[in-house]
Structure formats: C-alpha cells, structure tokens
C-alpha positions in Angstrom: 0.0 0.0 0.0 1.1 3.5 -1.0 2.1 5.7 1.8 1.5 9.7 1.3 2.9 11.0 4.3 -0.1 13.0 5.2 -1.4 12.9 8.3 -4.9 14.7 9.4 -7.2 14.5 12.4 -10.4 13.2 12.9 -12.8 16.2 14.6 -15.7 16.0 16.6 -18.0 14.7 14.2 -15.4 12.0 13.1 -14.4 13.4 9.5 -11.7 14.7 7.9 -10.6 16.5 4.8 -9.0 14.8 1.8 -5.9 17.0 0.5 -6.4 18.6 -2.6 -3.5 16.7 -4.1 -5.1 13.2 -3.4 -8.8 14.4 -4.7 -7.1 15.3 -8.1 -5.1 12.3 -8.3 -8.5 9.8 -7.8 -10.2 13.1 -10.4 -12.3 13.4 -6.5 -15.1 16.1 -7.4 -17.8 17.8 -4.6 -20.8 15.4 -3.9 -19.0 12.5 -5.1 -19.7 9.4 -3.8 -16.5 7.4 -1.9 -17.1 3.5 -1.4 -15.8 2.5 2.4 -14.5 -0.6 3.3 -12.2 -2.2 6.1 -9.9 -4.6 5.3 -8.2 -6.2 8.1 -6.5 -2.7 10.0 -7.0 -0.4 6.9 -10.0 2.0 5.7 -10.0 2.0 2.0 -12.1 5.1 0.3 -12.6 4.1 -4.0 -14.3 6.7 -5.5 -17.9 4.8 -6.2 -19.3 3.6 -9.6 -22.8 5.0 -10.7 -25.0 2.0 -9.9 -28.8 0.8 -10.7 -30.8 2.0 -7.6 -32.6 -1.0 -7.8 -29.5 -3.8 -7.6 -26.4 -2.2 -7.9 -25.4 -3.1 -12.1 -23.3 -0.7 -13.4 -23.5 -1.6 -16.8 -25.9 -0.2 -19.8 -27.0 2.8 -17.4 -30.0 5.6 -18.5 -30.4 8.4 -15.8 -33.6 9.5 -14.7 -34.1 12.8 -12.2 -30.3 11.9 -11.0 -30.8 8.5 -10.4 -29.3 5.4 -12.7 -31.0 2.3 -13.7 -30.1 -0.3 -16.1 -32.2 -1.4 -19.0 -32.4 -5.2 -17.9 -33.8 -3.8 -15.0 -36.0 -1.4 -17.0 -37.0 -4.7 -18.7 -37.3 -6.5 -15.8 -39.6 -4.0 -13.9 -41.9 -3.6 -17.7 -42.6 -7.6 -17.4 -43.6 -7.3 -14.1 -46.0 -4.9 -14.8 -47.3 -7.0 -17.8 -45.6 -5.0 -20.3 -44.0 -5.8 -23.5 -41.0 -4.1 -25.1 -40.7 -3.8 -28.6 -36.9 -3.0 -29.5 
C-alpha cells in the first residue's frame, strides 16, 4: 500500500478532509460518492461507480431525475408490470 505522508485528524463529528493533491489524483469532485470498506487494519475510500438504484449493475445505465438504472432492470420491472417491449 502507498504511503502519502499526510497525516490529518479526525474532529468532533469524526471526518476529515482529503488533501487537494489526493482528490485530483482519484479526479475526486464535490458530492461525489466514496465506497468504504475495512480490510483487516486499513480504511480504504474508491471513488464509487454509478449504480442501478434497484441492484447495484453498473453496466448499460440511462439516468432519470439523478438517479441510474439499467435497461435489464427497465425490462425487468416492464414484465412485471405486464408490459412488453418492442426494441
């Protein structure tokens, strides 16, 4: 694992602030989403994908009012409903 040398300080609330230099390295934008997970003694923060709000697929995506959903799942939910697509 990379080592940056930076060291910050968790405050009340239990945050702290990314340095510039490591947001533009991961291309880290305001209101994007970070991914946390522990794995064995280590926090790891990915920058997270765009994912169906329904299951999580990230693939064939069509947003809608700022949320993503796949077109299987658009599929999916159309059947359900008794719908048929016509492609």
């Amino acid at each position: 694992m990379k080592t940056t040398g930076v060291i910050r300080k968790l405050d009340e609330l239990g945050r702290i602030t990314l340095p510039i230099e490591l947001r533009r390295s991961l291309d880290l934008d305001v209101k994007d989403g970070l991914e946390i997970t522990v794995q064995d003694d280590c926090i790891i923060l990915r920058k997270a994908e765009a994912g169906d709000v329904f299951n999580g697929r990230t693939d064939d995506l069509i947003e809608y009012e700022g949320k993503y959903i796949s077109k299987a799942t658009i599929r999916e939910l159309a059947s359900l409903a008794g719908m048929k697509i016509v492609e």
